[in-house]
PyMOL Python script that loads the backbone (N, CA, C, O; Angstrom):
from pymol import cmd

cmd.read_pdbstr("""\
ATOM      1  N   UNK A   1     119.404  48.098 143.171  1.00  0.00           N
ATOM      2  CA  UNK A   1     118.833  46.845 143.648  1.00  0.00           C
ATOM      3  C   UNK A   1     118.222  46.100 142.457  1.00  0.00           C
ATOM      4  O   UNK A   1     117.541  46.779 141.689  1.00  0.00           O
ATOM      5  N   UNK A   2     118.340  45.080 142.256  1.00  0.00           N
ATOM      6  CA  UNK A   2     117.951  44.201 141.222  1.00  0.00           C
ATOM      7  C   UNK A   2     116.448  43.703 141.646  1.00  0.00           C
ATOM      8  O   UNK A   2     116.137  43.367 142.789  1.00  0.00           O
ATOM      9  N   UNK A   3     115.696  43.716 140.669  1.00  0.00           N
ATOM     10  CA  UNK A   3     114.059  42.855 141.054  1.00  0.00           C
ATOM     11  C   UNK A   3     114.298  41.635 141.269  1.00  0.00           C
ATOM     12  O   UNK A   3     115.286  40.944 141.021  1.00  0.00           O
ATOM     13  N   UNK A   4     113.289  41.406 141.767  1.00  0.00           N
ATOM     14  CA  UNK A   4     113.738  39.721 142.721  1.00  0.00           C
ATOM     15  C   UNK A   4     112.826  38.320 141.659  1.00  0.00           C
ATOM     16  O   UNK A   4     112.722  37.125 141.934  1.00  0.00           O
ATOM     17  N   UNK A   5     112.277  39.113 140.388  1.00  0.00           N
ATOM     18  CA  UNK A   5     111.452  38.407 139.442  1.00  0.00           C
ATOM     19  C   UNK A   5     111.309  39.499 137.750  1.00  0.00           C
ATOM     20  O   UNK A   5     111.244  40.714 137.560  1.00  0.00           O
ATOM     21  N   UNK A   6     111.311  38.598 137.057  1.00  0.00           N
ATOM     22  CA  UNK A   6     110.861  39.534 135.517  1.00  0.00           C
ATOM     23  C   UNK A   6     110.057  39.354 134.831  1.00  0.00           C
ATOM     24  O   UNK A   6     109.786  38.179 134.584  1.00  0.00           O
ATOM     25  N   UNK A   7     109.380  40.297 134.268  1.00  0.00           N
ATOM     26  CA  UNK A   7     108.333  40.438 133.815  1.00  0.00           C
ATOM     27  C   UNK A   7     108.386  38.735 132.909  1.00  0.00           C
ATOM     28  O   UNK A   7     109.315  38.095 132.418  1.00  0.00           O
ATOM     29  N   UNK A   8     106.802  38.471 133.033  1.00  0.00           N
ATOM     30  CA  UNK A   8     106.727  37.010 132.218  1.00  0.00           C
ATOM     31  C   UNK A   8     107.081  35.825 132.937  1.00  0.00           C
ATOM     32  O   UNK A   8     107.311  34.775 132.338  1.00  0.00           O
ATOM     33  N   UNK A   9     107.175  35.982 134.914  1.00  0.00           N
ATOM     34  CA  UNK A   9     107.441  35.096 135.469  1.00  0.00           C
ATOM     35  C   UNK A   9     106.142  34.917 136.166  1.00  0.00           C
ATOM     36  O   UNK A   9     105.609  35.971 136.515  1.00  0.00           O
ATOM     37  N   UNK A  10     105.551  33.883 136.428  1.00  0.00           N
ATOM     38  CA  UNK A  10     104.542  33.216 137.087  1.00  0.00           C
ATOM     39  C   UNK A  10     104.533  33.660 138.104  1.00  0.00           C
ATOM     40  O   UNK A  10     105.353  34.577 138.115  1.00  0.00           O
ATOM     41  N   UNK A  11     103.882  33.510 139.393  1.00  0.00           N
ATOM     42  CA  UNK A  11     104.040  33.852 141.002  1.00  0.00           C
ATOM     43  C   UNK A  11     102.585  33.275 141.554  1.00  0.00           C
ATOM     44  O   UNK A  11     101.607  33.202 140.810  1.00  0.00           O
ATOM     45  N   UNK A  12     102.562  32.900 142.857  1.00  0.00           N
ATOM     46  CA  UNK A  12     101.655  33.145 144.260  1.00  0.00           C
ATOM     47  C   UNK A  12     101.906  34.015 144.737  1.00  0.00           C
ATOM     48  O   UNK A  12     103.087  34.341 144.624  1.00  0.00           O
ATOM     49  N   UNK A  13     101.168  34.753 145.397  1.00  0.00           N
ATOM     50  CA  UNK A  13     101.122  35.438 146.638  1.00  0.00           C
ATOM     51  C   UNK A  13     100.589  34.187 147.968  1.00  0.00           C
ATOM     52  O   UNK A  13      99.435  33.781 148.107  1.00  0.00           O
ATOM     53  N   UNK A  14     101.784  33.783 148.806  1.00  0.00           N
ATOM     54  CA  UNK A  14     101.153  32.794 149.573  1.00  0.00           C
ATOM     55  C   UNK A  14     100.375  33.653 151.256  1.00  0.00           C
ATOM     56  O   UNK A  14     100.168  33.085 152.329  1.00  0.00           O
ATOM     57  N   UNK A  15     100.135  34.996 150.931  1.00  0.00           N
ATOM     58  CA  UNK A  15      99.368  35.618 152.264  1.00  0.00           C
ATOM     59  C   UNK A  15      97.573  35.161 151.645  1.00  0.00           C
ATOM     60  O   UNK A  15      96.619  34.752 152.308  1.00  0.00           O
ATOM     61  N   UNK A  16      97.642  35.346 150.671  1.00  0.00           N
ATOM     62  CA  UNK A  16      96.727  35.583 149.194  1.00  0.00           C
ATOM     63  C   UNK A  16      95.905  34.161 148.350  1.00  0.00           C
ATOM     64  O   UNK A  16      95.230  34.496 147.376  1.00  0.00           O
ATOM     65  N   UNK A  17      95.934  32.858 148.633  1.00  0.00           N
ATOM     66  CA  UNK A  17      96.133  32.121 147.820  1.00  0.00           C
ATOM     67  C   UNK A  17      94.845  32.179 146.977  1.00  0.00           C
ATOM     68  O   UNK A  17      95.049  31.552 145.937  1.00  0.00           O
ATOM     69  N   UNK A  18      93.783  32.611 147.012  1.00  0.00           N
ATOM     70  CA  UNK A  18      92.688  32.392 146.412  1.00  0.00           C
ATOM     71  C   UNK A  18      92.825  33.668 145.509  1.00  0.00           C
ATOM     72  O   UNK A  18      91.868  33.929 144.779  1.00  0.00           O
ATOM     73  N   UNK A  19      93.843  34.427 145.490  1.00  0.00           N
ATOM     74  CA  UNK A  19      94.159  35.294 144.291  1.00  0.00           C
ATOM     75  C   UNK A  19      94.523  34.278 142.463  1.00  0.00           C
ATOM     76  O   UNK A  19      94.360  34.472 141.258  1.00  0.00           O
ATOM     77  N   UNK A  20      95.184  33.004 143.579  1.00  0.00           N
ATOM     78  CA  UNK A  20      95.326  32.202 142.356  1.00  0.00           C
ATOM     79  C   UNK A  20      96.472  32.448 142.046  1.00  0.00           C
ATOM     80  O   UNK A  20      97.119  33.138 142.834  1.00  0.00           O
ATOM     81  N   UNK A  21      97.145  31.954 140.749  1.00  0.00           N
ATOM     82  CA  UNK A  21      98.420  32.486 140.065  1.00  0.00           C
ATOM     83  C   UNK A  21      98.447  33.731 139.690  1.00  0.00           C
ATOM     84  O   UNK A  21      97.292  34.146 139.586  1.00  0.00           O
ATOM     85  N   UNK A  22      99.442  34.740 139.369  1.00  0.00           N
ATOM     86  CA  UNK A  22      99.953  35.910 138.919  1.00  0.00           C
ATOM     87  C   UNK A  22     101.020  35.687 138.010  1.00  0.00           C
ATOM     88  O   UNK A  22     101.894  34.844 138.209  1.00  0.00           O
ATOM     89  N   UNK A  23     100.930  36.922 136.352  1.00  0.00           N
ATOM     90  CA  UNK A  23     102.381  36.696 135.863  1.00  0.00           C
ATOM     91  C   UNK A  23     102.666  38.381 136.347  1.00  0.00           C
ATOM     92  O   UNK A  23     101.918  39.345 136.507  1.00  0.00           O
ATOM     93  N   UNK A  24     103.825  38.211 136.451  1.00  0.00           N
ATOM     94  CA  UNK A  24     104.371  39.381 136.600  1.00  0.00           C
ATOM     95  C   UNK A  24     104.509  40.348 135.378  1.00  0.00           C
ATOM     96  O   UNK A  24     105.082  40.094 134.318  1.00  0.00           O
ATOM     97  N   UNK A  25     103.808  41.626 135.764  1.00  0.00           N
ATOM     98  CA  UNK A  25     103.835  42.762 134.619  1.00  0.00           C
ATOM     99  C   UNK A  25     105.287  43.580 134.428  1.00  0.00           C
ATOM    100  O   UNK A  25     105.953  43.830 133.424  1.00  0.00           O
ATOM    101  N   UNK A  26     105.447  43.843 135.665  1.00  0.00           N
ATOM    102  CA  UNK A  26     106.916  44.443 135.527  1.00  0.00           C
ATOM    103  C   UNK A  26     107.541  44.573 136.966  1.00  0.00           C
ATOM    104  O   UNK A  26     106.733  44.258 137.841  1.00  0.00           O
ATOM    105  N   UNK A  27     108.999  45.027 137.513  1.00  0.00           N
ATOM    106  CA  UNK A  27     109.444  44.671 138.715  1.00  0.00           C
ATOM    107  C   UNK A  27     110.891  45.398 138.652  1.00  0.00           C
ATOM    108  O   UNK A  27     111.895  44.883 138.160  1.00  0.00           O
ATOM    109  N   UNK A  28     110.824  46.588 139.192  1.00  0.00           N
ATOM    110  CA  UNK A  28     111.502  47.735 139.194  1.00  0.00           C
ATOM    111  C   UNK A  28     111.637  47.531 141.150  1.00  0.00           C
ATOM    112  O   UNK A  28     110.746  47.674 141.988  1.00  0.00           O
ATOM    113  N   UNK A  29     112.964  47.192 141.325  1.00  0.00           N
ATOM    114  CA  UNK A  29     113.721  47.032 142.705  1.00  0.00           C
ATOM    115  C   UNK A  29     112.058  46.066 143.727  1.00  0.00           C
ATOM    116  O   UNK A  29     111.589  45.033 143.248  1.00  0.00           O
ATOM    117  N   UNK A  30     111.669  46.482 144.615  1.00  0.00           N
ATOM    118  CA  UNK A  30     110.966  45.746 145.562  1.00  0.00           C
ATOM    119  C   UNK A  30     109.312  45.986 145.073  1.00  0.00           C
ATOM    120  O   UNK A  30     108.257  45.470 145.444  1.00  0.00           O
ATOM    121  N   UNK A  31     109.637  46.988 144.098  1.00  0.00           N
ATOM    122  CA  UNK A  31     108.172  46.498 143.260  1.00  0.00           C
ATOM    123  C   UNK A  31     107.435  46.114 142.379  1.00  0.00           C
ATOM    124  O   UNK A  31     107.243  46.707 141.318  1.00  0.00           O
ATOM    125  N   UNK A  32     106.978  45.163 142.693  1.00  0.00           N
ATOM    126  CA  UNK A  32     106.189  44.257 142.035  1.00  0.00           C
ATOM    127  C   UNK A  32     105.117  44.374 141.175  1.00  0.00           C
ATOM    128  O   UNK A  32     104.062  44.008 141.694  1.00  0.00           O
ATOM    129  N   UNK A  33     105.036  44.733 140.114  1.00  0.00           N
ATOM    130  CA  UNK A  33     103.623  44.490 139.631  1.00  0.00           C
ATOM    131  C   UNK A  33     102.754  43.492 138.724  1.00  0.00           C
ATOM    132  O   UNK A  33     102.792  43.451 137.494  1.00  0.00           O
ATOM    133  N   UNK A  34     101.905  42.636 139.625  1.00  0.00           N
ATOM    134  CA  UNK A  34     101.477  41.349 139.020  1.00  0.00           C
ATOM    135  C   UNK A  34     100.009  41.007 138.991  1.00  0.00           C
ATOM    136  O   UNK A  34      99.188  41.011 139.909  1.00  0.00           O
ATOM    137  N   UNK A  35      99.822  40.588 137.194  1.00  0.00           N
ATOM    138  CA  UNK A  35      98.206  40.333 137.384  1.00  0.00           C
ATOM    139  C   UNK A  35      97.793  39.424 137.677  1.00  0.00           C
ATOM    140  O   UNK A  35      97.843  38.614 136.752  1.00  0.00           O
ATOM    141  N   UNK A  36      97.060  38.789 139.136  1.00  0.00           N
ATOM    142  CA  UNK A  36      96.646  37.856 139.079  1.00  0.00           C
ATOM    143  C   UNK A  36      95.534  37.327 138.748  1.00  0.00           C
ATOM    144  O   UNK A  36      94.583  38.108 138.723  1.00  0.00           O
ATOM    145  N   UNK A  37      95.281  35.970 138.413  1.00  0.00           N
ATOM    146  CA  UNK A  37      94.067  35.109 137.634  1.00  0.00           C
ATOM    147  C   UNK A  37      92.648  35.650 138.332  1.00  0.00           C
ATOM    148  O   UNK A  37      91.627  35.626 137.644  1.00  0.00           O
ATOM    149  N   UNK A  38      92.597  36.148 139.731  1.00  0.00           N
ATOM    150  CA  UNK A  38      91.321  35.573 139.993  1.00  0.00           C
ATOM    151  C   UNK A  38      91.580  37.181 141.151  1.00  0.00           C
ATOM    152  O   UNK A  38      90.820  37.208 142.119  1.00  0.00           O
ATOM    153  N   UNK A  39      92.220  37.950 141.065  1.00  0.00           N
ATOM    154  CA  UNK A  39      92.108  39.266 141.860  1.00  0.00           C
ATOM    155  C   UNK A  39      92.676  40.477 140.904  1.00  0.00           C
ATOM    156  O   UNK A  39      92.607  41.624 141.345  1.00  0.00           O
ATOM    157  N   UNK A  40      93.190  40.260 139.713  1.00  0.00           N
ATOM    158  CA  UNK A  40      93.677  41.006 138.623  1.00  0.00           C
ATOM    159  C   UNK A  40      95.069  42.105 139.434  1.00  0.00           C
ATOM    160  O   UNK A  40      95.735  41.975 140.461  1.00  0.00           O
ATOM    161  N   UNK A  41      95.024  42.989 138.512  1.00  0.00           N
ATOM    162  CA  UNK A  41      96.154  43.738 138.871  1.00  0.00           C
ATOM    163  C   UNK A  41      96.851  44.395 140.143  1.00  0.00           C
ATOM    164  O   UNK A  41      96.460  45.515 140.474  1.00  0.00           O
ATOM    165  N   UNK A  42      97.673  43.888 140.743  1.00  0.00           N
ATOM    166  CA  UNK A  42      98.025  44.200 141.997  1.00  0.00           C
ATOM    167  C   UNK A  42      99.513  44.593 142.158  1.00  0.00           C
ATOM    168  O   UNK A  42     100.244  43.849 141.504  1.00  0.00           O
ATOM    169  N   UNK A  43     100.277  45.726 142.967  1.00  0.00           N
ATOM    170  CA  UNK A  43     101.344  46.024 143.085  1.00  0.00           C
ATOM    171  C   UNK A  43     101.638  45.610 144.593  1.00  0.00           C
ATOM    172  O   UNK A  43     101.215  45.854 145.722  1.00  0.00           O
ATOM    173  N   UNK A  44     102.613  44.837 143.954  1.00  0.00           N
ATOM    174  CA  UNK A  44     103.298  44.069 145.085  1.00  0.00           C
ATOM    175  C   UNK A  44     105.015  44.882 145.870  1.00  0.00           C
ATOM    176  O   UNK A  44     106.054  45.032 145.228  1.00  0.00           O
ATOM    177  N   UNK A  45     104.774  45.327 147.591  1.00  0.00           N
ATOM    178  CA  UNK A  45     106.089  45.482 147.289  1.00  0.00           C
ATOM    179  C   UNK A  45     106.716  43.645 148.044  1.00  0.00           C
ATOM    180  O   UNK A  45     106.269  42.693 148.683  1.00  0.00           O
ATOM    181  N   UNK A  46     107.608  43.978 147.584  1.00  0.00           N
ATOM    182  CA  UNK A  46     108.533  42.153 147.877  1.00  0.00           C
ATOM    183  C   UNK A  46     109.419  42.300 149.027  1.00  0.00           C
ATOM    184  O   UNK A  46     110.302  41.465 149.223  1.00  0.00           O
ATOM    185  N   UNK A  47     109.235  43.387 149.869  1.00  0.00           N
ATOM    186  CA  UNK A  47     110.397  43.549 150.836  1.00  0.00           C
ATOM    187  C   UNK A  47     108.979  43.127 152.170  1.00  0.00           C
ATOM    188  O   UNK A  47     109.382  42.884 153.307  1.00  0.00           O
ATOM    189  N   UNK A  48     107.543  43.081 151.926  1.00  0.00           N
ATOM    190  CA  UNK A  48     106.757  42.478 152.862  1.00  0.00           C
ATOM    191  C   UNK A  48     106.124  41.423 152.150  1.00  0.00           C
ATOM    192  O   UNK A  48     105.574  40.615 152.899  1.00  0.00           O
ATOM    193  N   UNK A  49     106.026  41.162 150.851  1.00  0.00           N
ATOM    194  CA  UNK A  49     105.349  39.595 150.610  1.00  0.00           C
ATOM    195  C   UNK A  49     106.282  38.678 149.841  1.00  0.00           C
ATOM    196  O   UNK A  49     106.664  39.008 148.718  1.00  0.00           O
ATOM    197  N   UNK A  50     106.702  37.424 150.459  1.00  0.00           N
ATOM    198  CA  UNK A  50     107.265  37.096 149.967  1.00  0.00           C
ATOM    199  C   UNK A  50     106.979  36.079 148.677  1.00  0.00           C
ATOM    200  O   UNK A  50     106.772  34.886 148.900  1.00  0.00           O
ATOM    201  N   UNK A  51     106.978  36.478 147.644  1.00  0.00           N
ATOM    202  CA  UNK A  51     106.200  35.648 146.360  1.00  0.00           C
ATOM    203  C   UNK A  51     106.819  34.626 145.694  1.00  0.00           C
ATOM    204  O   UNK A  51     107.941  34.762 145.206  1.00  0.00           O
ATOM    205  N   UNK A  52     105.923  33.193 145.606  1.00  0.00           N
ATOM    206  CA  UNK A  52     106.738  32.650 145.285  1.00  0.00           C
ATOM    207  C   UNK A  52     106.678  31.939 143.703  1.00  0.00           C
ATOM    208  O   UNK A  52     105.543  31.711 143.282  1.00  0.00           O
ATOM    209  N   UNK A  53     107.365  31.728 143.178  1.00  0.00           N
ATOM    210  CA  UNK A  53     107.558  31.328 141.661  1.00  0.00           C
ATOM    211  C   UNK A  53     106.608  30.040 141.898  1.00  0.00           C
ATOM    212  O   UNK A  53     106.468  29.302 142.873  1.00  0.00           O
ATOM    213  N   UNK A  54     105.989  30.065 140.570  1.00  0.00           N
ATOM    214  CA  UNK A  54     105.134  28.613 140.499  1.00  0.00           C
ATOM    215  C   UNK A  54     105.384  28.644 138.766  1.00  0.00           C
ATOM    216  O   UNK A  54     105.948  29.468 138.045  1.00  0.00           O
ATOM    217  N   UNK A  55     104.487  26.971 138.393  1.00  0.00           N
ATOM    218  CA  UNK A  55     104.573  27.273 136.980  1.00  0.00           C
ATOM    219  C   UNK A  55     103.592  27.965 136.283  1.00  0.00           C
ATOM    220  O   UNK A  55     102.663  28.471 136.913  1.00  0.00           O
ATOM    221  N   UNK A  56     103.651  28.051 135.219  1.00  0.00           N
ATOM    222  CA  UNK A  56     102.718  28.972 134.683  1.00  0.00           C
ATOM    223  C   UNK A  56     101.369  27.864 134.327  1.00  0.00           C
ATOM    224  O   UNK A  56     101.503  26.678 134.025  1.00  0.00           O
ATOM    225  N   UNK A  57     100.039  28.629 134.459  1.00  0.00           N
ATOM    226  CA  UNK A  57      98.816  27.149 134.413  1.00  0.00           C
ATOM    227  C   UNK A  57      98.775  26.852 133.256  1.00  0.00           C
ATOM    228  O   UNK A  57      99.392  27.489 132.402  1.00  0.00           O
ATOM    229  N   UNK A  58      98.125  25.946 133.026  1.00  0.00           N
ATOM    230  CA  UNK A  58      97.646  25.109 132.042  1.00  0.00           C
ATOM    231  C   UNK A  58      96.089  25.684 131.126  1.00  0.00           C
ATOM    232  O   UNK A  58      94.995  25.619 131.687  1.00  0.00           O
ATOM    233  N   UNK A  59      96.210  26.117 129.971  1.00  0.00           N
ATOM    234  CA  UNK A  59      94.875  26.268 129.821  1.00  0.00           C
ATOM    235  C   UNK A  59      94.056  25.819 129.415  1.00  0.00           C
ATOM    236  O   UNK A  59      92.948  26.344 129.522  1.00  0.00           O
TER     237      UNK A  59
END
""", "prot")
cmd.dss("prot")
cmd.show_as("cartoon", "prot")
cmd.util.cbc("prot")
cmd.orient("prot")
């Protein structure tokens, strides 16, 4: 199964939004692992959240 994102890609979690943006750490088949801005490191699986690409922020 191919990851559905690669490492160095931006993301939301839209269940989540006050997590803020996430880049993705790494993404081995439906799991996800992404640090986000404002909830830090979280493993995502992607077969229950569906995450969606955003751009990366501005600093």
């Amino acid at each position: 199964m191919l990851a559905p994102f690669a490492p160095g890609d931006w993301v939301e979690n839209p269940l989540e939004p006050e997590w803020g943006p996430g880049q993705v750490q790494s993404a081995i088949g439906n799991r996800v692992t992404v640090n986000f801005l404002h909830a830090g490191k979280r493993l995502i699986n992607a077969d229950q959240v569906m995450l969606r690409p955003v751009d990366a922020p501005e600093d």
